[in-house]
C-alpha positions as CSV (number, residue, x, y, z in Angstrom):
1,X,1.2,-35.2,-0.1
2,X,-2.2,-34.0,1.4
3,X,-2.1,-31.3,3.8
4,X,-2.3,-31.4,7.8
5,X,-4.0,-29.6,10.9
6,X,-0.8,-29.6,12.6
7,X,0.6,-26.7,14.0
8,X,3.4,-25.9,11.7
9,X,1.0,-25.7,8.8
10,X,-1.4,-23.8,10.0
11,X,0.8,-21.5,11.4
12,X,2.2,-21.3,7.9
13,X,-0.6,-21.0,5.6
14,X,-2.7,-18.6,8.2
15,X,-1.8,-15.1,7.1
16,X,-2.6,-12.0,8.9
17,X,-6.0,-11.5,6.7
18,X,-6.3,-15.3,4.7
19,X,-5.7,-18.5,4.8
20,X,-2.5,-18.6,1.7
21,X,-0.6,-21.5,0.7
22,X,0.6,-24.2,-1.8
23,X,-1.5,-27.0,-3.1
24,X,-1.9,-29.7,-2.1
25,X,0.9,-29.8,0.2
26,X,-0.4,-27.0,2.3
27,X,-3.7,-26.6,1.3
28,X,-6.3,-28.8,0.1
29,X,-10.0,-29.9,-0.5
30,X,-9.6,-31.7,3.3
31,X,-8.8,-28.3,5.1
32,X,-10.9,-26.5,3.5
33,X,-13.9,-28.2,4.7
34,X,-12.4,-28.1,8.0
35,X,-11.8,-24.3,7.5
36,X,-15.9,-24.4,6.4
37,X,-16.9,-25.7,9.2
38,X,-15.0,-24.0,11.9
39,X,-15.6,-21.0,10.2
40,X,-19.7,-21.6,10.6
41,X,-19.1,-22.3,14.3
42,X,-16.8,-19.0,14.6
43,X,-19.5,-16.5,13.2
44,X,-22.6,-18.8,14.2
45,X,-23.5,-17.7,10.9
46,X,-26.8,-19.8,9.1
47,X,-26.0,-18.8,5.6
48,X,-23.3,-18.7,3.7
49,X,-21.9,-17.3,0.6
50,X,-18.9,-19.0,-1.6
51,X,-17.3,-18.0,-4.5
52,X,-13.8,-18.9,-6.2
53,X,-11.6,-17.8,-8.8
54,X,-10.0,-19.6,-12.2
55,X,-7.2,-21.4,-10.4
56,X,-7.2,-25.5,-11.2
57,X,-8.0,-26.2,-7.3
58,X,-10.5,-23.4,-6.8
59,X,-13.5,-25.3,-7.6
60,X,-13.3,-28.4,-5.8
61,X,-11.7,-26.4,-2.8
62,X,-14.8,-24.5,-2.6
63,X,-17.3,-27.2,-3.0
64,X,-15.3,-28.9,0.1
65,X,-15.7,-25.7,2.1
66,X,-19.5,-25.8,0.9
67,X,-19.6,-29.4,2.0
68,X,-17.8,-28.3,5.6
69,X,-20.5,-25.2,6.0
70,X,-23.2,-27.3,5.7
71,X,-22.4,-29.8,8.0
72,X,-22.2,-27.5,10.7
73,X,-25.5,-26.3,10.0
74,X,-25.4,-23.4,7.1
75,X,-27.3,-22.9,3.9
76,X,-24.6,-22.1,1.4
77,X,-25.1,-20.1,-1.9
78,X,-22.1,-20.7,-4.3
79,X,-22.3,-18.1,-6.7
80,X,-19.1,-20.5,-8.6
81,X,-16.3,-18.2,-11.0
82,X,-16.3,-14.8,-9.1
83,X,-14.0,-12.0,-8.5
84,X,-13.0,-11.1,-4.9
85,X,-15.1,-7.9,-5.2
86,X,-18.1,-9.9,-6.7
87,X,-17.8,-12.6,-3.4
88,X,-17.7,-8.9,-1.6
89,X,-20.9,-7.4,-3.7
90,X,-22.8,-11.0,-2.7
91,X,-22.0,-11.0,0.9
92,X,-23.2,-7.5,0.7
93,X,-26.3,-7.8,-0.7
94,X,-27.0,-10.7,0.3
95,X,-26.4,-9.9,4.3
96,X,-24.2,-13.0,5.1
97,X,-20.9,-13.9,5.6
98,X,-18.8,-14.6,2.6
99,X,-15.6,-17.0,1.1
100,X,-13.2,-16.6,-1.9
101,X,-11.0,-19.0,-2.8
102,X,-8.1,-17.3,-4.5
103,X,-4.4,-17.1,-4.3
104,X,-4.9,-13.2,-5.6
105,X,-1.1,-12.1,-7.6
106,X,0.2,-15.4,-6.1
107,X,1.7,-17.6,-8.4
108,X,-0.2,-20.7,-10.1
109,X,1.0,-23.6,-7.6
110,X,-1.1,-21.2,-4.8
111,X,-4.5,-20.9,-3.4
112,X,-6.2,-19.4,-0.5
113,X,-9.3,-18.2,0.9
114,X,-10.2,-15.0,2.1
115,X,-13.2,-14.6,4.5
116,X,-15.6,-12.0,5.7
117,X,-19.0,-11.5,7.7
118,X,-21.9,-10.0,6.5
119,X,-21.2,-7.3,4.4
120,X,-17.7,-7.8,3.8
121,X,-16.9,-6.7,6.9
122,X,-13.3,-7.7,6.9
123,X,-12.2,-11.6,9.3
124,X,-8.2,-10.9,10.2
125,X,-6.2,-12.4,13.1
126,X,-8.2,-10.7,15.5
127,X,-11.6,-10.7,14.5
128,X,-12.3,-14.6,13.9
129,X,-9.2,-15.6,12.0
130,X,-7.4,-17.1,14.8
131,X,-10.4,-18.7,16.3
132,X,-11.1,-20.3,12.8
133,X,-7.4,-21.8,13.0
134,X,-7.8,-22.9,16.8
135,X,-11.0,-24.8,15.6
136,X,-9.3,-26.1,12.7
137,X,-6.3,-27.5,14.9
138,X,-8.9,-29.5,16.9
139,X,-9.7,-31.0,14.0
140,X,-13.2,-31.6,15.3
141,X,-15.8,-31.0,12.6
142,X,-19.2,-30.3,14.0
143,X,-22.5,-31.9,12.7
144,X,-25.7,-29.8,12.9
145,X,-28.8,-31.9,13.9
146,X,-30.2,-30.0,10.6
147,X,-27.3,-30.1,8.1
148,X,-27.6,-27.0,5.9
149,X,-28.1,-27.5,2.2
150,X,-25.7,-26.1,-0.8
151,X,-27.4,-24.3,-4.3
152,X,-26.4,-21.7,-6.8
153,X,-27.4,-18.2,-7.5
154,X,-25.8,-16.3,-10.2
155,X,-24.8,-12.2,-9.0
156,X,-22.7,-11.5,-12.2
157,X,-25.6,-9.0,-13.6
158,X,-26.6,-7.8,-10.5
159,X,-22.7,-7.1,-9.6
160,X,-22.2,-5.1,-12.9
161,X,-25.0,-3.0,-12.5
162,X,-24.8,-2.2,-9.0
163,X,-20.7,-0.7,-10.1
164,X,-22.1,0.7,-12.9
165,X,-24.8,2.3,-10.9
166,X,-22.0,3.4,-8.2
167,X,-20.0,5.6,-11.2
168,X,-22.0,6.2,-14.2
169,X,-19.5,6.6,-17.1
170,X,-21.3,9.8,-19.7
171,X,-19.6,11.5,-22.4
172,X,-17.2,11.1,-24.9
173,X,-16.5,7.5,-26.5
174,X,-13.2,6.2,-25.0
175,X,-10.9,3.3,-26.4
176,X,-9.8,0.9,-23.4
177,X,-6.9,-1.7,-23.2
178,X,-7.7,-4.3,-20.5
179,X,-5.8,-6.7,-19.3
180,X,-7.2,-9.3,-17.4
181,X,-4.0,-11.4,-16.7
182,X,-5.9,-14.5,-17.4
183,X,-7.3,-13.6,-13.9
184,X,-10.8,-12.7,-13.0
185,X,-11.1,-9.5,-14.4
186,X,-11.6,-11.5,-17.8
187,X,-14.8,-13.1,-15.9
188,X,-16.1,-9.5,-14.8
189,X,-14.4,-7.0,-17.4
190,X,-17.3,-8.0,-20.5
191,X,-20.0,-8.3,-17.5
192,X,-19.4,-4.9,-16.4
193,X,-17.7,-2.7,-19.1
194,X,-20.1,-4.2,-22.1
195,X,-23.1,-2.3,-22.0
196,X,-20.9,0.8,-22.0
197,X,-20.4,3.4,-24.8
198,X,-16.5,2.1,-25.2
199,X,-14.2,0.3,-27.5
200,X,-12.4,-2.2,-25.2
201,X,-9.3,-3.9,-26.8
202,X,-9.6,-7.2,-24.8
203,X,-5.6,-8.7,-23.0
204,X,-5.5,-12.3,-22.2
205,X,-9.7,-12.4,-20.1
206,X,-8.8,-16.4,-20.9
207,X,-9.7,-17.8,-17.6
208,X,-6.3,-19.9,-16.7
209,X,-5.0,-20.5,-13.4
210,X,-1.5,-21.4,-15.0
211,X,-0.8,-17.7,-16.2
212,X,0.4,-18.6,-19.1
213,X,1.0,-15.1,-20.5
214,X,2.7,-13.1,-17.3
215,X,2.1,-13.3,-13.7
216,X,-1.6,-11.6,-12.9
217,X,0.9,-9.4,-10.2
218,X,0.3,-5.4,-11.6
219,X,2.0,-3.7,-9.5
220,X,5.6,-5.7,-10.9
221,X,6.6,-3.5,-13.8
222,X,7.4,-6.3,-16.0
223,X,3.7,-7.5,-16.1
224,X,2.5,-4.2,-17.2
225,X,4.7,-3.9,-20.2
226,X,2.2,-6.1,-22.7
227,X,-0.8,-3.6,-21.8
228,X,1.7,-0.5,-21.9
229,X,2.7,-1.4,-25.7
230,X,-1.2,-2.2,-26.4
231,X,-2.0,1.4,-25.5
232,X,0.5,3.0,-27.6
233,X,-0.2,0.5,-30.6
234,X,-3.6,1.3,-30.5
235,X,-3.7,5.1,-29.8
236,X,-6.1,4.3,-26.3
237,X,-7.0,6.6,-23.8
238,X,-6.3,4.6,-21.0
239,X,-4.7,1.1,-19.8
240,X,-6.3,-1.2,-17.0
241,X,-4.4,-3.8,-15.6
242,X,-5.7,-6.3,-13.0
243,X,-4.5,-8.7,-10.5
244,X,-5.7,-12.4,-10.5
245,X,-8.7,-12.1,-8.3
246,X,-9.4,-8.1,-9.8
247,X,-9.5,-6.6,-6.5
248,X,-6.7,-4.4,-7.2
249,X,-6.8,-2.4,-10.4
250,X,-3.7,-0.5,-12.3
251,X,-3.9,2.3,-14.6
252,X,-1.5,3.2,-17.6
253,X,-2.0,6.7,-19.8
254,X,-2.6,6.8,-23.3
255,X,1.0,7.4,-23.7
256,X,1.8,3.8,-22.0
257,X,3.1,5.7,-18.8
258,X,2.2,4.0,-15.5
259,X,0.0,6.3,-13.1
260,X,0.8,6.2,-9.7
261,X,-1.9,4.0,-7.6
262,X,-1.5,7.6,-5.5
263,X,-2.6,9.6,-8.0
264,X,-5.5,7.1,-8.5
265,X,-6.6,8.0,-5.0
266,X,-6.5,11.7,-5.5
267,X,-8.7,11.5,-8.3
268,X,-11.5,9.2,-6.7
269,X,-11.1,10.9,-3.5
270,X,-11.9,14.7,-5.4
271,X,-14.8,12.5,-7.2
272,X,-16.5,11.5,-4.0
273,X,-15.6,14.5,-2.1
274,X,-17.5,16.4,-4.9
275,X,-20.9,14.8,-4.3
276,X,-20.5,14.4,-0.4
277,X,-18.6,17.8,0.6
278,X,-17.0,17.6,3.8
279,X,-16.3,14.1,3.8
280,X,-13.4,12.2,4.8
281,X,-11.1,10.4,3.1
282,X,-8.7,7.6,4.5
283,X,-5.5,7.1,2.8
284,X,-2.5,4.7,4.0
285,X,0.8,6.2,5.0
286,X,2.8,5.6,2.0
287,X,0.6,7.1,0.1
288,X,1.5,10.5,-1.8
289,X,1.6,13.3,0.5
290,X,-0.3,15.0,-2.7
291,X,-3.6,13.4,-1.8
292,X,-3.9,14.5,1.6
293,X,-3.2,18.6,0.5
294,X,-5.7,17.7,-2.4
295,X,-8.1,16.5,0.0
296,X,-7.6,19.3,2.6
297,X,-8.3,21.6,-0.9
298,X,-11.5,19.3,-1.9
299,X,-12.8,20.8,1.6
300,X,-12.4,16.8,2.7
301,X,-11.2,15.4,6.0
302,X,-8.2,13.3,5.5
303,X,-7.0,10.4,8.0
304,X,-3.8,9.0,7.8
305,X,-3.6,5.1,8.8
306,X,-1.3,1.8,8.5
307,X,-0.9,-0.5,5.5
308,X,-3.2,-3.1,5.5
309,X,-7.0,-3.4,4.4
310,X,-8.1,-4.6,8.2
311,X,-6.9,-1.0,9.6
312,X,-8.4,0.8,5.9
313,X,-11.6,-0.4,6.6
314,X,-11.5,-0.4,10.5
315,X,-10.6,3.2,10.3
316,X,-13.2,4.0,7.5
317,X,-16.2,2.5,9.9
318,X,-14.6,4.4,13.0
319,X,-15.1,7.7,11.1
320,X,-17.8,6.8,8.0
321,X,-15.3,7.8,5.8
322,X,-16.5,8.0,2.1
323,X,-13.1,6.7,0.6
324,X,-9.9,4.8,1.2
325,X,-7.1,4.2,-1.2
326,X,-3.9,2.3,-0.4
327,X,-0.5,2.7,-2.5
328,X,-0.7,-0.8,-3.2
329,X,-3.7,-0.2,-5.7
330,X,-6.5,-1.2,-3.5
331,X,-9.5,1.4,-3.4
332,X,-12.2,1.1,-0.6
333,X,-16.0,2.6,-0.8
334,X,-18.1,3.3,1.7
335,X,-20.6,2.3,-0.9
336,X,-19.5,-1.0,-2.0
337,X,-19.4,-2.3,2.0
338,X,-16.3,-0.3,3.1
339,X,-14.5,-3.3,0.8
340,X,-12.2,-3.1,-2.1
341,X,-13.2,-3.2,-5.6
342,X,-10.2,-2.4,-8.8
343,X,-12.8,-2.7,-11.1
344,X,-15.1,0.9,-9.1
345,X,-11.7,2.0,-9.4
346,X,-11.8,1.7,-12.9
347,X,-15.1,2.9,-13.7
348,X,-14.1,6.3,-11.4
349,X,-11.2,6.6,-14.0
350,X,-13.3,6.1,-17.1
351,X,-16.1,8.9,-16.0
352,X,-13.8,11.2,-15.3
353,X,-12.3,10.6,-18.7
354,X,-15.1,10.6,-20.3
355,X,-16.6,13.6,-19.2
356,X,-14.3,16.1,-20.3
357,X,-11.8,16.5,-23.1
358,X,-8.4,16.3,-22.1
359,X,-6.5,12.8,-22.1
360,X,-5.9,10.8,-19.2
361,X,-2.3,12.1,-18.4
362,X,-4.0,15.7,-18.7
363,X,-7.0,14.9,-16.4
364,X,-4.0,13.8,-13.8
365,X,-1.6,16.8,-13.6
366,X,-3.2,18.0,-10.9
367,X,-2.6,15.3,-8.7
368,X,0.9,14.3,-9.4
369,X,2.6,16.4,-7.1
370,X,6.1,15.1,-5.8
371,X,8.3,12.4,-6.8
372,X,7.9,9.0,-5.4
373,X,10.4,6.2,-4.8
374,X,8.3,3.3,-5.0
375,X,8.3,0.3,-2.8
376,X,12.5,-1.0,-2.5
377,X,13.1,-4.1,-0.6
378,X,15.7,-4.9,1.3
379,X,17.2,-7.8,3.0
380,X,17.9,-7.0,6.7
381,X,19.2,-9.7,9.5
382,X,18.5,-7.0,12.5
383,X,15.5,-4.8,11.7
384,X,15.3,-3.3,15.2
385,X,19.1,-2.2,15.1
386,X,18.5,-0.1,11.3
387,X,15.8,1.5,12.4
388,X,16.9,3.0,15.8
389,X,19.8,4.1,13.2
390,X,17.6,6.0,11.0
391,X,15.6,7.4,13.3
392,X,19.2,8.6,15.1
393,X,20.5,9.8,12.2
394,X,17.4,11.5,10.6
395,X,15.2,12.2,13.8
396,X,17.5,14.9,15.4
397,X,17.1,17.5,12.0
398,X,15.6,21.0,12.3
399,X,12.2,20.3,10.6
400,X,12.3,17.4,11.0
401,X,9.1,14.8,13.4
402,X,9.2,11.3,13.7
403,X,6.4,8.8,14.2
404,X,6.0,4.9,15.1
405,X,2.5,4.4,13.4
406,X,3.9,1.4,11.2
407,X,7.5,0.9,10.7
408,X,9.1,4.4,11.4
409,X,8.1,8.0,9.1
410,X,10.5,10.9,9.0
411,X,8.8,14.0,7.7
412,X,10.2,17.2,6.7
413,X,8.2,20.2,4.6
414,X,10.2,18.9,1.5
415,X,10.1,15.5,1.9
416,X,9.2,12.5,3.9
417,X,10.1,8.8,3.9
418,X,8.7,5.6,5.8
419,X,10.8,2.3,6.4
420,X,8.5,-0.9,7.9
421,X,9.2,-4.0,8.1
422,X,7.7,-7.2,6.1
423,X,5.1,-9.3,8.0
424,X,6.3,-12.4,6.2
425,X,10.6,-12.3,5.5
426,X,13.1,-10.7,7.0
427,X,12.9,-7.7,4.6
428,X,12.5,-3.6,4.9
429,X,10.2,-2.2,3.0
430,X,11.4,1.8,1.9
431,X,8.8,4.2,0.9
432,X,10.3,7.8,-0.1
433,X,8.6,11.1,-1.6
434,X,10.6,14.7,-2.6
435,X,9.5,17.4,-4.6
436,X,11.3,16.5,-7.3
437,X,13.3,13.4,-8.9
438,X,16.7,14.8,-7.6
439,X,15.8,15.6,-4.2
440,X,14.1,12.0,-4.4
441,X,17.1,10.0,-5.6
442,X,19.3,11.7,-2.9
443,X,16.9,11.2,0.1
444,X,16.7,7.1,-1.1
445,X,19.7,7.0,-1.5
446,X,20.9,8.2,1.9
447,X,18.3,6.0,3.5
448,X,19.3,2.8,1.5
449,X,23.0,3.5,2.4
450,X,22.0,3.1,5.8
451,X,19.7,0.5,5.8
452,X,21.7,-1.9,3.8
453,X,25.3,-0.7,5.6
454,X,25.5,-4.0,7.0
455,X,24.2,-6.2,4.3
């Protein structure tokens, strides 16, 4: 069944930051050369830059879009099997505005397309997203008096140096467990990471679209648990696990523990923060409350903001900040286009292994603080009516404040948690921190009592 323009599908497959949906049924070669088109019209843009990742659709879904772009008058440079990072490097050095056609941690019968303008400056709901869609609807494809014309330029090299560059990786020889996923990461990992002093023990970098081996989704323990027995069966320093299109990047110690995306953060942020003192550094609000006290201590600037890459990055050009990290395991640099790259991320980690003696769950005392929670879902009819509850029955405390900035926070010296609310299902999303795992596990499981009293 080939996919439509009417309303109900777009309004399905057009996310808050992508277009996201099943193929063919919701998405297909047909729409996305609609979505080329209307996008060209949207950003009156005269080049642009396509790339896709390993998924069966992705090729001939971007050659449509191609086909779409040009027709509506832009030069197109398909730089073909790409990470979403690497489509970001391109549109960055390049200058133009950018498409990736990936489905991300989504499973194999997905595929979307994320866009951007000239140096990955993020396209969301309200900077061009819904005037893409509106275009799309009208299903009136425009046709330049000069079409433009579609060719090829390889950026793999130029990508890999220009990390490599960004966090030169000196010292001591380390042994590194990757695992791609079957994702994109197994397209970039030997690109970037080969010319490096290290002994990389290689996990499924078999580009398949079927994930035949576990879902590229890292931040699900279960998909971690092949790279965490890898580490310890080969006595490595450190684990890397990617997501499908390798924006997002994972990290496990050598003794197979998982490290907090949080404690990531901390790290990069003290890295950057050492070569630009002063500096600030954004970080989500479900992020550890250790990274902003280490960034206060780094003699940074730290700014707290929602979850979401559009308000990372908005926030990180309102106030040039140097660095954003999410909890989610996206990292953001002011000198990769303000975008998000897992595999920077990765090179951070390996230089600041490398350059000093101590192993990886050493290195990262320092910044493991408190004890976290995690994300825990819950399924809730009437959002509204739990958190007014919450905030009634937490918001009154001695020590305690309350703020609205996305979902509801409740902060206290000792501890803090932060309920929202999915964009997508009728979930609650709990986030909870204490300083230690008892003071934790009571706090969640106060909250969770509440929020799931009426379940």
């Amino acid at each position: 069944m080939p996919a439509t323009t009417g309303s109900d599908n777009l309004d399905t497959i057009f996310k808050a930051y992508d277009v996201r949906g099943t193929v063919p049924d919701q998405l297909d070669d047909e729409l996305a050369r609609a979505v080329g088109n209307a996008f060209v019209q949207v950003l009156g843009a005269e080049r642009v830059v396509v790339g896709h990742d390993m998924r069966p659709s992705s090729p001939s879904m971007a050659a449509a879009f191609a086909e779409g772009a040009a027709q509506a008058g832009a030069d197109v440079t398909m730089i073909g099997l790409a990470s979403t990072d690497q489509l970001y490097f391109a549109s960055g050095h390049l200058g133009v505005p950018g498409a990736m056609f990936t489905a991300s941690h989504n499973p194999a019968q997905y595929n979307g397309i994320k866009l951007c303008r000239a140096h990955a400056a993020p396209v969301g709901t309200d900077t061009g997203l819904q005037d893409v869609k509106a275009l799309v609807a009208k299903g009136e494809l425009r046709t330049a008096e000069r079409p433009g014309t579609v060719s090829s330029q390889d950026v793999l090299e130029d990508y890999a140096a220009y990390l490599r560059d960004l966090a030169p990786v000196r010292g001591r020889r380390l042994k590194v467990v990757v695992d791609a996923g079957n994702g994109m990461a197994g397209h970039t990992a030997p690109a970037v990471l080969g010319p490096l002093d290290l002994d990389v023990v290689a996990l499924y970098y078999e580009l398949d679209g079927t994930f035949p081996n576990h879902e590229a989704n890292p931040i699900e323990p279960e998909n971690l648990r092949d790279l965490q027995a890898a580490v310890r069966e080969h006595g490595a320093d450190v684990g890397l696990a990617f997501d499908g299109d390798a924006d997002r990047c994972f990290l496990v110690d050598e003794r197979g523990e998982l490290v907090s995306p949080s404690v990531l953060t901390a790290l990069i942020a003290s890295r950057e923060l050492a070569k630009e003192p002063g500096a600030t550094v954004i970080h989500n609000l479900i992020t550890s409350r250790a990274v902003p006290e280490i960034v206060v201590e780094r003699g940074g600037r730290p700014v707290r903001t929602r979850v979401g890459h559009s308000y990372i990055k908005a926030t990180m050009a309102e106030t040039d900040a140097v660095f954003g990290g999410e909890h989610s395991g996206h990292f953001y640099f002011r000198d990769f286009w303000r975008a998000d790259s897992g595999m920077l991320a990765a090179l951070h980690t390996l230089a600041a292994l490398a350059e000093q003696e101590r192993p990886l769950s050493g290195l990262l005392e320092e910044y493991s603080r408190f004890s976290a929670s995690g994300e825990i879902n819950s399924t809730v009819a009437d959002q509204a009516a739990v958190l007014r509850r919450l905030e009634e029955q937490f918001g009154g405390q001695p020590g305690v404040t309350v703020d609205h900035l996305d979902g509801l926070s409740v902060v206290h010296d000792d501890w803090w948690f932060n309920v929202r609310a999915s964009n997508t299902e009728p979930l609650l999303r709990l986030n909870a921190e204490a300083a230690d795992d008892r003071s934790m596990g009571a706090l969640r499981d106060r909250v969770l009592e509440i929020i799931r009293s009426d379940a």
